[in-house]
VEXTIFI-289897 format. One record per residue: residue number from 1; chain; z, x negated, y of N, C-alpha, C, O, CB in turn. Coordinates in pm, whole numbers. Last residue first. Glycine has a CB too. Layout:
! residues N
+-----+--------+--------+--------+--------+--------+--------+--------+--------+--------+--------+--------+--------+--------+--------+--------+--------+
| num | chaine |    n.z |    n.x |    n.y |   ca.z |   ca.x |   ca.y |    c.z |    c.x |    c.y |    o.z |    o.x |    o.y |   cb.z |   cb.x |   cb.y |
+-----+--------+--------+--------+--------+--------+--------+--------+--------+--------+--------+--------+--------+--------+--------+--------+--------+
| NUM |      A |      Z |      X |      Y |      Z |      X |      Y |      Z |      X |      Y |      Z |      X |      Y |      Z |      X |      Y |
...
+-----+--------+--------+--------+--------+--------+--------+--------+--------+--------+--------+--------+--------+--------+--------+--------+--------+
***
This chain:
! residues 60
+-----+--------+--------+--------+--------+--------+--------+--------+--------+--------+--------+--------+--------+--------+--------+--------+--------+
| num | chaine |    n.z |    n.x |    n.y |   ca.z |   ca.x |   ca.y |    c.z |    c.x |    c.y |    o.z |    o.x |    o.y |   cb.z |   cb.x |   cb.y |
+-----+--------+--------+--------+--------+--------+--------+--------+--------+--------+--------+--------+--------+--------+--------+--------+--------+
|  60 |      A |  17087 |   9564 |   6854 |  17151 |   9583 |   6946 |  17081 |   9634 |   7087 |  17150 |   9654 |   7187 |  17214 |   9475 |   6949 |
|  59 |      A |  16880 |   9676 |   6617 |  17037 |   9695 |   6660 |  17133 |   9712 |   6760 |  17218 |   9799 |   6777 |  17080 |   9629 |   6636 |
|  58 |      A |  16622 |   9562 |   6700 |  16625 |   9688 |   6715 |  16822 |   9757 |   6707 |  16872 |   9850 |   6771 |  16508 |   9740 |   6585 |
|  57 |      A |  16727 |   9326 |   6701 |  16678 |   9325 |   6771 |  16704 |   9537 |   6845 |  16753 |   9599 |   6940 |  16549 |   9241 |   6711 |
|  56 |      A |  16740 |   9292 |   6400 |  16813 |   9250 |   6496 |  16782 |   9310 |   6581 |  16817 |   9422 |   6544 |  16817 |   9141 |   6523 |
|  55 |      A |  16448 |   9331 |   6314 |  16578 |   9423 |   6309 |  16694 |   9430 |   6392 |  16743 |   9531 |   6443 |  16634 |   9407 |   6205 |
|  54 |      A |  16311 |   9124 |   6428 |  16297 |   9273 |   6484 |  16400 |   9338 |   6441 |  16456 |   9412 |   6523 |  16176 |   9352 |   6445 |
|  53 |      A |  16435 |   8956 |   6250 |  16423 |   8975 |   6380 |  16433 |   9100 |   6465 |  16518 |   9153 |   6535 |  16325 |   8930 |   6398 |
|  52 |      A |  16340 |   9006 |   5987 |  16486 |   9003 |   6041 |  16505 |   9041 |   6189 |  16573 |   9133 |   6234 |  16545 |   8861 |   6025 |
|  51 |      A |  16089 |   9007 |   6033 |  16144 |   9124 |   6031 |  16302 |   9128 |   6074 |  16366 |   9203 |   6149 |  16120 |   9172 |   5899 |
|  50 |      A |  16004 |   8717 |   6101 |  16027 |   8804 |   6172 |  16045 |   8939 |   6214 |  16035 |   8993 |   6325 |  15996 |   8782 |   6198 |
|  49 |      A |  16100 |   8634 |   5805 |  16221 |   8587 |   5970 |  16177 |   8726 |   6076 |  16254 |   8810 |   6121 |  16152 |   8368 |   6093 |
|  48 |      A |  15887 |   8772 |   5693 |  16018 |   8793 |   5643 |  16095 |   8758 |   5807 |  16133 |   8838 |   5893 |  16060 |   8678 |   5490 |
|  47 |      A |  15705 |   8550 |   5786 |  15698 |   8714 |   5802 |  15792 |   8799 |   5759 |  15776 |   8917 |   5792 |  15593 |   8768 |   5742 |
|  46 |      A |  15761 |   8318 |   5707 |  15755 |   8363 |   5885 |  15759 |   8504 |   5876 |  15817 |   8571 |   5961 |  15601 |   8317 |   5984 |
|  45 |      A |  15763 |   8326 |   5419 |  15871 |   8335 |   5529 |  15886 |   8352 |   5646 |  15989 |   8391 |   5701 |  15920 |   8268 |   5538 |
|  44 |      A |  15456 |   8370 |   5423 |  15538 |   8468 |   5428 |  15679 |   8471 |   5445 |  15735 |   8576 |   5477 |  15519 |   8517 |   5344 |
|  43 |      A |  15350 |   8153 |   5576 |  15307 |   8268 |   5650 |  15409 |   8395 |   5599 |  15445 |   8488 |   5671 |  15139 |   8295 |   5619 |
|  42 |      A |  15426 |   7946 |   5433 |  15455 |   7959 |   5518 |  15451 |   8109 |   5622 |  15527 |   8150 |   5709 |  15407 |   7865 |   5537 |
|  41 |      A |  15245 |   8012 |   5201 |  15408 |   8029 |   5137 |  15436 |   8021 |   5299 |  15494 |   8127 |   5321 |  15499 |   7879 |   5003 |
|  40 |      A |  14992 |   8022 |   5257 |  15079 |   8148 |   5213 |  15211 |   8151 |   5285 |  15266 |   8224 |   5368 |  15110 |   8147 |   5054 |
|  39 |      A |  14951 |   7747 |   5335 |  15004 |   7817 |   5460 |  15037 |   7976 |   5456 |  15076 |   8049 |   5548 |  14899 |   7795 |   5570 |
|  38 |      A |  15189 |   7519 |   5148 |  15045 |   7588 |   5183 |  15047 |   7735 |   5320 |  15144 |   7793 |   5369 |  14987 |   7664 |   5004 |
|  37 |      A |  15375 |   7408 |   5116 |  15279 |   7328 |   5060 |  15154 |   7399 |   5135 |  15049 |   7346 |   5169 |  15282 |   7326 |   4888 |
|  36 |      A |  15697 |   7360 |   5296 |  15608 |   7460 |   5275 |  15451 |   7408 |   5283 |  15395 |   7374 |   5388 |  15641 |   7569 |   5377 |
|  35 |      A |  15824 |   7133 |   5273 |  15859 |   7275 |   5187 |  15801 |   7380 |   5191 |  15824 |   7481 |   5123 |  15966 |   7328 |   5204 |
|  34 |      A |  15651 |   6945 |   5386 |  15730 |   6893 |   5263 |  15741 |   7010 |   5188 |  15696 |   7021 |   5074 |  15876 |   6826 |   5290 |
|  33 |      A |  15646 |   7050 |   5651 |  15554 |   7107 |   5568 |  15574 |   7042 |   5401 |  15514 |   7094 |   5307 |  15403 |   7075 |   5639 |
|  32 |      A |  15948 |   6955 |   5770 |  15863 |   7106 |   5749 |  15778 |   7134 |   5640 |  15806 |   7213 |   5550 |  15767 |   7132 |   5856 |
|  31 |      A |  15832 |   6662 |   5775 |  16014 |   6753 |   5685 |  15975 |   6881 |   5652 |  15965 |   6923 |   5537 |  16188 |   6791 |   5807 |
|  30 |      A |  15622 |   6682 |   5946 |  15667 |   6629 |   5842 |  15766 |   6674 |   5754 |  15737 |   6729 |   5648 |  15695 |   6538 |   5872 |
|  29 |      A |  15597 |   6965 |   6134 |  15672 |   6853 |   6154 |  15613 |   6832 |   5967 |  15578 |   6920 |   5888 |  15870 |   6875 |   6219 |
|  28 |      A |  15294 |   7121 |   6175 |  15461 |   7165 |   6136 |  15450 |   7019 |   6099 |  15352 |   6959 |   6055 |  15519 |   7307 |   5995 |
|  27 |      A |  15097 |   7333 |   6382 |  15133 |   7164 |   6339 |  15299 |   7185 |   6292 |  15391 |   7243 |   6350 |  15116 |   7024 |   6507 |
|  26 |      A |  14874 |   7582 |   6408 |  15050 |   7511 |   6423 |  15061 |   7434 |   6333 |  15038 |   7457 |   6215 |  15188 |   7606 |   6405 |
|  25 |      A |  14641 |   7739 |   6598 |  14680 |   7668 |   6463 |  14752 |   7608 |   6523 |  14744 |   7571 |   6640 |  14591 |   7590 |   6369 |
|  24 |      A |  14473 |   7981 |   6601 |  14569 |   7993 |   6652 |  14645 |   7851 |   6548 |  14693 |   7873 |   6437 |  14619 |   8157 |   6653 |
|  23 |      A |  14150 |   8115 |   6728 |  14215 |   8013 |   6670 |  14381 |   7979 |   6723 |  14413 |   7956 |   6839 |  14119 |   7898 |   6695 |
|  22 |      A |  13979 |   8232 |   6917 |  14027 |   8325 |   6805 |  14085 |   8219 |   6702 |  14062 |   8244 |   6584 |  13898 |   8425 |   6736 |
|  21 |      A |  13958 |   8099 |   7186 |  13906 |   8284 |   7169 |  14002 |   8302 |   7024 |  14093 |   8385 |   7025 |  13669 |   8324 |   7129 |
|  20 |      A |  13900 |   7823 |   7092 |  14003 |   7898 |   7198 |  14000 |   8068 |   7182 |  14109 |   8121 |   7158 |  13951 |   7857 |   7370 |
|  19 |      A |  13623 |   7865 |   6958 |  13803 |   7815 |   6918 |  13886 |   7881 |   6987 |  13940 |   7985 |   6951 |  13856 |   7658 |   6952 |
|  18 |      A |  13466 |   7975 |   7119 |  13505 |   8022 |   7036 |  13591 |   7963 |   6962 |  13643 |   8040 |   6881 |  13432 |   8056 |   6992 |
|  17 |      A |  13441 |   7743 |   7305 |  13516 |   7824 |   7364 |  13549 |   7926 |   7208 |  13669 |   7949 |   7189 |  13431 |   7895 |   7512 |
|  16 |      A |  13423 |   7512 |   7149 |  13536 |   7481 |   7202 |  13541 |   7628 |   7265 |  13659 |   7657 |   7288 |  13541 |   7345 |   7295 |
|  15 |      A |  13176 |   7425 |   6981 |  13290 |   7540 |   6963 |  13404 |   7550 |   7059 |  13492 |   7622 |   7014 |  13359 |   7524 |   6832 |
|  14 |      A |  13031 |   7197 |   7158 |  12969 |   7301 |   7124 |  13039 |   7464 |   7076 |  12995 |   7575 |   7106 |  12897 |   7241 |   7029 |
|  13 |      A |  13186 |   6983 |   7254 |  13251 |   7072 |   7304 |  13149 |   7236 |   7228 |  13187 |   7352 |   7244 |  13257 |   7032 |   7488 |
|  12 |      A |  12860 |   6772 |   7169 |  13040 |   6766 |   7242 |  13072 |   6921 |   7300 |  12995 |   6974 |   7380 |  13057 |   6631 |   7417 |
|  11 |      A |  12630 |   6781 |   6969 |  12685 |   6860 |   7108 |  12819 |   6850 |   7121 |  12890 |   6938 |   7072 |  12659 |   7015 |   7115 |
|  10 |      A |  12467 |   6568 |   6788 |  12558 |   6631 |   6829 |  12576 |   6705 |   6960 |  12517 |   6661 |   7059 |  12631 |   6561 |   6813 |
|   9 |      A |  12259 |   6363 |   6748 |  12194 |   6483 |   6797 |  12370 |   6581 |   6815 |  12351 |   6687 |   6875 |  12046 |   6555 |   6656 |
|   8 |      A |  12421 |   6123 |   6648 |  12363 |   6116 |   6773 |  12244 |   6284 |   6813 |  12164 |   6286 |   6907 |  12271 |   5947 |   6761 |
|   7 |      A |  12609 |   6112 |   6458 |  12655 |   6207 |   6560 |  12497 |   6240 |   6677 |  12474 |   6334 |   6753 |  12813 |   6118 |   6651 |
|   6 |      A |  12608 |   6041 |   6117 |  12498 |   6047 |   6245 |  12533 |   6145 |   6326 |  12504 |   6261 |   6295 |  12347 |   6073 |   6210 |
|   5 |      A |  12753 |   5804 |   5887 |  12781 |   5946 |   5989 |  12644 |   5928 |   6066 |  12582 |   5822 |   6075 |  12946 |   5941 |   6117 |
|   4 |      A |  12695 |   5568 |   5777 |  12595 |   5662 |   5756 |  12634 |   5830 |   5836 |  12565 |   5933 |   5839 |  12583 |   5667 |   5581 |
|   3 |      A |  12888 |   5452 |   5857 |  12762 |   5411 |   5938 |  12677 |   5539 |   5898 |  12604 |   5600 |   5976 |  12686 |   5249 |   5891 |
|   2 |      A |  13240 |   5592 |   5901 |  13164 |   5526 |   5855 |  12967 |   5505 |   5895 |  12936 |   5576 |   5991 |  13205 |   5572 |   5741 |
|   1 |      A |  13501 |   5516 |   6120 |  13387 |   5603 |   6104 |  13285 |   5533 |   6016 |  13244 |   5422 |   6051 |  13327 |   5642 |   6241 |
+-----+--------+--------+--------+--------+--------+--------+--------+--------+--------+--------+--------+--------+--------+--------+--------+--------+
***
């Protein structure tokens, strides 16, 4: 931490419930995020898989 930080008027936990309320964030392995640079390109193969899905799904 460097010296010129100044926490000392801070509030510990000040966002913590509006995080929880409307924050949804995923940690992708090392190897993972290698191929996916940004969280577009991730968001739209997830969104592709989970049509597959549902298709599937809706098949059987």
């Amino acid at each position: 931490m460097r010296q010129e930080y100044d926490f000392s008027k801070g509030v510990r936990g000040k966002y913590v419930k509006r995080h929880k309320e409307g924050t949804n964030i995923v940690l992708l392995d090392p190897d993972v995020a290698k191929v996916f640079k940004t969280s577009f390109s991730a968001n739209k193969v997830l969104r592709v898989l989970a049509d597959v899905i549902k298709t599937q799904k809706q098949k059987a």
